[in-house]
C-alpha positions in Angstrom: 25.4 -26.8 13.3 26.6 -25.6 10.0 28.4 -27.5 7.1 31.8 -26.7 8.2 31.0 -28.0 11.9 29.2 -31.0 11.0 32.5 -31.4 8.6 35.1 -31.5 11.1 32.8 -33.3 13.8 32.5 -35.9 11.5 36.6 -35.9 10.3 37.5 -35.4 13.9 35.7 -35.7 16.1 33.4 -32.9 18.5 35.6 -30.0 18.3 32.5 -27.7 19.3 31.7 -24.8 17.4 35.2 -22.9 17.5 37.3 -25.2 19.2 41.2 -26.6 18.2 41.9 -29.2 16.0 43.2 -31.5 18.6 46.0 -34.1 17.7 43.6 -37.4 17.8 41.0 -36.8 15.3 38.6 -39.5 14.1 39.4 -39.5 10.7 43.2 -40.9 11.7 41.6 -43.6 14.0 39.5 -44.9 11.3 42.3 -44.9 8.2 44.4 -46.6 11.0 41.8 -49.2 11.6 41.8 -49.9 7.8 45.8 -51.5 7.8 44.6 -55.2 8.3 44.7 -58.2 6.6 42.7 -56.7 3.7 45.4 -54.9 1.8 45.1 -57.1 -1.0 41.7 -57.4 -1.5 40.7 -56.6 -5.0 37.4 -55.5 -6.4 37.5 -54.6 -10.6 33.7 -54.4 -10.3 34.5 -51.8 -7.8 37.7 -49.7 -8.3 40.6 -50.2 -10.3 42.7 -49.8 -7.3 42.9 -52.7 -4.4 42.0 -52.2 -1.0 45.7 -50.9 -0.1 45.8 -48.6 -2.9 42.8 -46.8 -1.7 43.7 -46.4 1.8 47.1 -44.9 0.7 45.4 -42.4 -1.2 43.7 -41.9 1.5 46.9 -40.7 3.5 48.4 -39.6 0.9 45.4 -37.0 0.4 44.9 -36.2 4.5 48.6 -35.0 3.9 47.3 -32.9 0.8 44.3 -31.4 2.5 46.6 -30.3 5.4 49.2 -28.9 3.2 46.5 -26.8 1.4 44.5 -25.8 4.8 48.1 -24.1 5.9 48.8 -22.6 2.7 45.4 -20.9 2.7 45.6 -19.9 6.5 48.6 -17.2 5.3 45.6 -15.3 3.7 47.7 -15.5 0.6 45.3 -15.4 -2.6 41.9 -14.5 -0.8 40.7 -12.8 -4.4 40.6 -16.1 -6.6 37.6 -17.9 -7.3 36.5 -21.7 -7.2 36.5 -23.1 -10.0 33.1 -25.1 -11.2 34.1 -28.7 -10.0 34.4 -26.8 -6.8 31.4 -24.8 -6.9 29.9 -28.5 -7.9 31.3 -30.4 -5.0 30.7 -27.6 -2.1 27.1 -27.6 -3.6 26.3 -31.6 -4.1 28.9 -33.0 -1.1 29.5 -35.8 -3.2 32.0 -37.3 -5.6 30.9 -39.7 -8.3 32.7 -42.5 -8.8 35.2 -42.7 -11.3 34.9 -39.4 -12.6 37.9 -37.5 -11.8 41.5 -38.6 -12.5 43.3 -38.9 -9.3 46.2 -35.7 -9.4 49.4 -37.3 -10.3 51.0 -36.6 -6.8 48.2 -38.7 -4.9 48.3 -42.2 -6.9 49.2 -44.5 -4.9 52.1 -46.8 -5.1 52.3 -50.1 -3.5 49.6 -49.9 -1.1 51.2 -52.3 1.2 52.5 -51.9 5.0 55.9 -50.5 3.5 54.6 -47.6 1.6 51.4 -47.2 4.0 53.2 -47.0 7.5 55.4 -44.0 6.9 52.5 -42.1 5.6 50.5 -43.1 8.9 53.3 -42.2 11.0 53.8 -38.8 9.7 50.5 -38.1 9.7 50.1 -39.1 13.5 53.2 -36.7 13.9 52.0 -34.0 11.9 48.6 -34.0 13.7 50.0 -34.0 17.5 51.8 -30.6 16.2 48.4 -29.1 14.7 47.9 -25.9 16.4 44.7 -24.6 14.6 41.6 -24.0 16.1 37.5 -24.2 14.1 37.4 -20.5 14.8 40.0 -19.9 12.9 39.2 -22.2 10.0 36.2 -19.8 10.2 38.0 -16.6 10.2 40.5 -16.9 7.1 39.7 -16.0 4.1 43.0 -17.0 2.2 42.5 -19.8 -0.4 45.2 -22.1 -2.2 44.5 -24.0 -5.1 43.4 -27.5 -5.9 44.0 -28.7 -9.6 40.7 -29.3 -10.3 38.5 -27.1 -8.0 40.6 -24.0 -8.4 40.9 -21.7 -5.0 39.6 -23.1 -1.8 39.5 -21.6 1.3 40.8 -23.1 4.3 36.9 -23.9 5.4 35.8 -25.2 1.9 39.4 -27.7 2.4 37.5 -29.0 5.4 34.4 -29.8 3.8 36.4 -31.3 0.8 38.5 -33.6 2.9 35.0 -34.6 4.5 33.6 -35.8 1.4 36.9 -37.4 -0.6 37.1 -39.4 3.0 33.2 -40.7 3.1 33.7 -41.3 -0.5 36.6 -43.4 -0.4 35.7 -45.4 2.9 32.6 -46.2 1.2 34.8 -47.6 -1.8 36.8 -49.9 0.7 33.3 -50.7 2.4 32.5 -51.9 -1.0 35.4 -53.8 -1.7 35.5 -56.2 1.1 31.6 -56.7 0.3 32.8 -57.9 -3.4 35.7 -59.6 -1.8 33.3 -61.7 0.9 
């Protein structure tokens, strides 16, 4: 299996090697397990952000990722070029901590139940209406652009969202252990 299928297997699931996005991936199932009790918890040592704070970034950036995955599936902009952070992060798979400065329209607000639960539910929405398959994820070579990494392609969006996830599940991970 490839980068880009062990990617989405891991984000949502076994999709097999060109199969459709279907509407229950993993990746939702596990952000939704995150809205406990937990919200609060607070780790300085860790992240500036609380445990809330994180996991609406995280929805707040699943929304990104799928906004940029259907702007590059027009085939719009297919001659631009990543950028180095990009080249960087395609080659590593990994995101340091606290080295990038979160783009202005992913901070998080509250990160509480108010602000997190609309995000959830529109994502949950928005994924039941997904009608995109691995194949052709595959096939398109348009890119749109992330503020840092410059162009991505639709694929290279997949393996991004695959990494920001892991990284930031292992941030919450590591919260609760400072919290405990």
């Amino acid at each position: 299996m490839d980068r880009l299928g062990r990617a989405v297997d891991r984000l949502w699931g076994s999709v097999g090697p060109n199969g459709p996005l279907h509407a229950r991936p993993s990746f939702a199932d596990e952000l939704a397990r995150q809205c406990n009790g937990k919200l609060a918890l607070h780790a300085p040592s860790v992240s500036k952000w609380p445990f809330g704070q994180q996991l609406e970034h995280l929805y707040r950036s699943s929304h990104y990722v799928l906004d940029r995955v259907e702007e590059a599936m027009t085939g719009k902009n297919a001659k631009e070029s990543m950028g180095p952070w990009g080249g960087a992060l395609m080659l590593c798979g990994f995101i340091p901590r606290g080295m990038f400065p979160t783009i202005p329209q992913l901070e998080p607000t509250g990160g509480n139940m108010e602000v997190i639960q609309p995000l959830k539910d529109s994502l949950h929405e928005r994924l039941a209406k997904l009608d995109v398959s691995l194949a052709q994820i595959r096939a398109s070579r348009g890119k749109s652009r992330h503020p840092r990494m410059k162009w991505l392609t639709p694929a290279q969006w997949m393996i991004f969202a695959d990494v920001h996830h892991r990284h930031h599940l292992r941030i919450l991970r590591d919260i609760v252990k400072a919290g405990a």
